[in-house]
C-alpha positions, 0 to 999 in steps of 0.5 A, spaced: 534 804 720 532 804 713 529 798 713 524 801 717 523 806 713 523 804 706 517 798 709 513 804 711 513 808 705 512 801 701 506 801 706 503 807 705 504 807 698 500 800 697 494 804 702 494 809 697 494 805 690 488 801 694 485 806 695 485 809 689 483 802 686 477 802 692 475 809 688 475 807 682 471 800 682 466 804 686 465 810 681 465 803 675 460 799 679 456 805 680 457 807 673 453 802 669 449 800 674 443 803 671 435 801 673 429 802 669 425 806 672 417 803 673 414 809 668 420 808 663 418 801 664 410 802 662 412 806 656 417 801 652 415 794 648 418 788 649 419 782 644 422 775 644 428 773 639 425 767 635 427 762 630 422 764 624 422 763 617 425 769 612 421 772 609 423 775 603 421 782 599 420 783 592 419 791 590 414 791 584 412 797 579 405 798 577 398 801 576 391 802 580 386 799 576 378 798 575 376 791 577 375 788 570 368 784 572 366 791 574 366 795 568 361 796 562 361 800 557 356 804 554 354 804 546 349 808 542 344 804 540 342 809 534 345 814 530 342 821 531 346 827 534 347 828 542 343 834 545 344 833 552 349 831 557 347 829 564 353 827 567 360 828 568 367 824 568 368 822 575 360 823 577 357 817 581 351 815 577 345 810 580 342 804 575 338 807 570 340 813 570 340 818 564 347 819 562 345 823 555 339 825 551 340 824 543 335 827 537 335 821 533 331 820 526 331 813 527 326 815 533 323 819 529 321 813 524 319 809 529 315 815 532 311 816 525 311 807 524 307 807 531 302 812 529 301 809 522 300 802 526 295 805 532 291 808 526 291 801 522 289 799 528 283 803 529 280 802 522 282 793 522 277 795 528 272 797 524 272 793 519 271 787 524 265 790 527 262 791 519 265 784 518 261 782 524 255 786 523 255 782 516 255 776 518 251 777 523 246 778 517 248 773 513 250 778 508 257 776 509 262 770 511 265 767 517 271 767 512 270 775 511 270 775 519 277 771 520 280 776 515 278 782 520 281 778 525 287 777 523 288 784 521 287 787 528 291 782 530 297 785 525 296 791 528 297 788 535 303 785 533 306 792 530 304 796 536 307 791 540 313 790 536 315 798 536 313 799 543 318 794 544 323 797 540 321 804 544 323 800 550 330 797 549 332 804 545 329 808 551 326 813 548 324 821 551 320 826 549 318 827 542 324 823 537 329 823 543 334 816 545 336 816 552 342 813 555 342 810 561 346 806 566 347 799 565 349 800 572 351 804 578 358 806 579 363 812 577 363 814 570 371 813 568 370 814 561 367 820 556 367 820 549 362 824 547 360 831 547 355 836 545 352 836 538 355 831 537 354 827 531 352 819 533 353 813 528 351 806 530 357 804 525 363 807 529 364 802 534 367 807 541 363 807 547 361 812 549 361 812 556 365 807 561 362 805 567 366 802 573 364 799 580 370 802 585 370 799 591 374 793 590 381 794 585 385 791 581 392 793 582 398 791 575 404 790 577 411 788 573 415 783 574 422 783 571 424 776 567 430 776 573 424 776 578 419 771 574 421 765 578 420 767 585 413 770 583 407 766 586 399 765 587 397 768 593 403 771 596 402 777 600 403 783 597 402 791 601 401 797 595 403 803 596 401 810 592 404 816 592 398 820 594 397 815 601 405 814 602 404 812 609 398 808 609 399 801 606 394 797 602 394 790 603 392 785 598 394 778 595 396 776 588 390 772 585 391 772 578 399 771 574 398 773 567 404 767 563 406 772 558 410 777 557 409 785 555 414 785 548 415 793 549 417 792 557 419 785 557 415 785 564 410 780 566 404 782 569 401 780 576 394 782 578 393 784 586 385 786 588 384 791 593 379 792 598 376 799 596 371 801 600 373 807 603 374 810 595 382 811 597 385 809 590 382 811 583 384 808 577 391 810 574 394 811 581 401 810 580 403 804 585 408 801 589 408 793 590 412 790 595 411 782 596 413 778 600 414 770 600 418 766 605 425 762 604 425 754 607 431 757 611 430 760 619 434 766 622 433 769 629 428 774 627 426 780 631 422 787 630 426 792 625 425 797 630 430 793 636 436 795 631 439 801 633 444 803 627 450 806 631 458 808 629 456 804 623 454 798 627 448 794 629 446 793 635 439 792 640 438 792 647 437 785 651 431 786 657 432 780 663 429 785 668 429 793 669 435 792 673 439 788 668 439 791 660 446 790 656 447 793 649 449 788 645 452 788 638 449 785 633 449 781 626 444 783 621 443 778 615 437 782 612 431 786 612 424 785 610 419 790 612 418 790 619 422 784 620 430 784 621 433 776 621 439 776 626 446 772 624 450 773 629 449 776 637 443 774 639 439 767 641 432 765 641 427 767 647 432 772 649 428 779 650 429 785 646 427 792 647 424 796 641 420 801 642 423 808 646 430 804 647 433 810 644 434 813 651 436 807 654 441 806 650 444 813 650 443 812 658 448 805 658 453 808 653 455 814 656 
């Protein structure tokens, strides 16, 4: 009778740990089974894994600046004292513009030389209609007649030279020197002031006036980065001012010297300015970017989610099959992450609104 017995009770016990084992596998089975629902699957992004060369990132230091073809300087032409200024730094000005009045002697001098010129014009006048007159009489020579000629045309040539003068000086009213703009553009320089005295000896301009809508932007290399520095490498510039608004340019000039006080070597990015974003003396923030002859896997930067001081991203076959995976990750360049080690290429990865659907997978 035990044998029976003792076969039952192992018989009901194998029933009971089966079934236990039955639950279980469901709870698992139900557990990571785990569907896209098609609104989560309109609102996430998905890239491929792909083989691509690594691109590498140099941070650089440096400054805005004005395009040096784009900048002229403004300098007195006469001495005298500045009796008006019509401008401002910073002001935008057009061509021609007046940028300040100067009362000079010189102008003065000229003033007083062109009205003794028109007068000796009037009076060669005259003696060429006397010399005329004489010689129409036979009371005079051709010779005398020539002689008056020559006089008028003297005259003309003075007149001519001063107005001349009055044109290149730009004189204003009464014995006043207007300085104008050479061109339009902002004036970013001023080294005058009211009642200023005014020397054609001092060799400071008075005025700078630069073209902003294109800038250059001077950065430093390090001796340790000279190397991996080239023409026409990418480069992103970003400012204190617009930290999240990236300026993209390229390096167009290397200047091959190096800055004996910083022991820095200076690259030159132009920038396309036309909104008037960055202004001269801006501190900047360069990052350029050059590629290495060797290939990783490469995806988004924003696939990775750091977890448990581990990397890992979300692999998309359908929205019935998305696993974590753990992954390896060589380096970071911007917005690109190079994986060693965990994924293949032409594998899909999540990396947009995958946060969710991981804590959804992990728990």
């Amino acid at each position: 009778m035990k044998r029976p017995i003792i076969f039952l009770g192992f018989c009901l016990l194998a029933a009971i740990i089966w079934s236990g084992c039955k639950d279980t596998q469901a709870e698992e089975a139900e557990k990571s089974t785990f569907v896209l629902s098609d609104t989560m699957l309109k609102n996430i992004r998905i890239d491929t894994a792909r083989m691509e060369p690594v691109l590498n990132e140099l941070r650089l230091s440096g400054k805005v600046a004005p395009n040096g073809g784009k900048v002229l300087k403004v300098y007195p032409l006469v001495s005298g004292y500045v009796e008006d200024i019509k401008v401002q730094l910073g002001d935008y000005v057009q061509k021609g513009q007046v940028l300040a009045v100067i009362h000079s002697a010189e102008i003065a001098d000229y003033e007083k030389q062109l009205a003794q010129a028109r007068s000796d014009r009037n009076v060669a006048d005259k003696n060429l209609k006397v010399a005329q007159d004489l010689y129409d009489s036979r009371l005079s020579t051709e010779k005398d007649v020539v002689n008056a000629k020559g006089e008028v045309q003297k005259s003309d040539a003075e007149i001519n030279r001063l107005n001349d003068l009055f044109k290149i000086y730009r004189k204003g009213k009464g014995a006043t020197y207007l300085v104008t703009a050479p061109i339009s553009g902002y004036i970013i320089e001023k080294n005058i002031n009211n009642s200023m005295e005014i020397r054609t000896d001092n060799s400071t301009n008075i005025f700078t006036i630069s073209e902003l809508d294109d800038v250059w932007v001077m950065a430093n290399v390090f001796e340790t980065d000279i190397a991996r520095i080239k023409e026409g490498y990418e480069a992103d510039v970003v400012t204190v001012s617009y930290p999240d608004q990236p300026f993209h340019g390229k390096i167009d000039k290397i200047y091959n010297f190096l800055d004996p006080a910083t022991k820095t070597m200076q690259v030159r990015i132009r920038i396309d300015n036309k909104n008037m974003l960055l202004k001269p003396e801006m501190f900047a923030t360069v990052y350029v970017t050059y590629q290495d002859n060797d290939e990783q896997i490469a995806v988004p930067s924003a696939a990775i989610i750091f977890d448990n001081s581990k990397n890992f991203v979300l692999v998309f076959k359908d929205k019935f099959n998305i696993s974590v995976r753990q992954v390896e990750v060589a380096k970071t360049a911007g917005d690109i992450t190079y994986i060693s080690a965990g994924l293949k290429p032409e594998e899909k990865v999540i990396s947009k609104n995958q946060l969710l659907i991981y804590d959804a997978l992990k728990d």
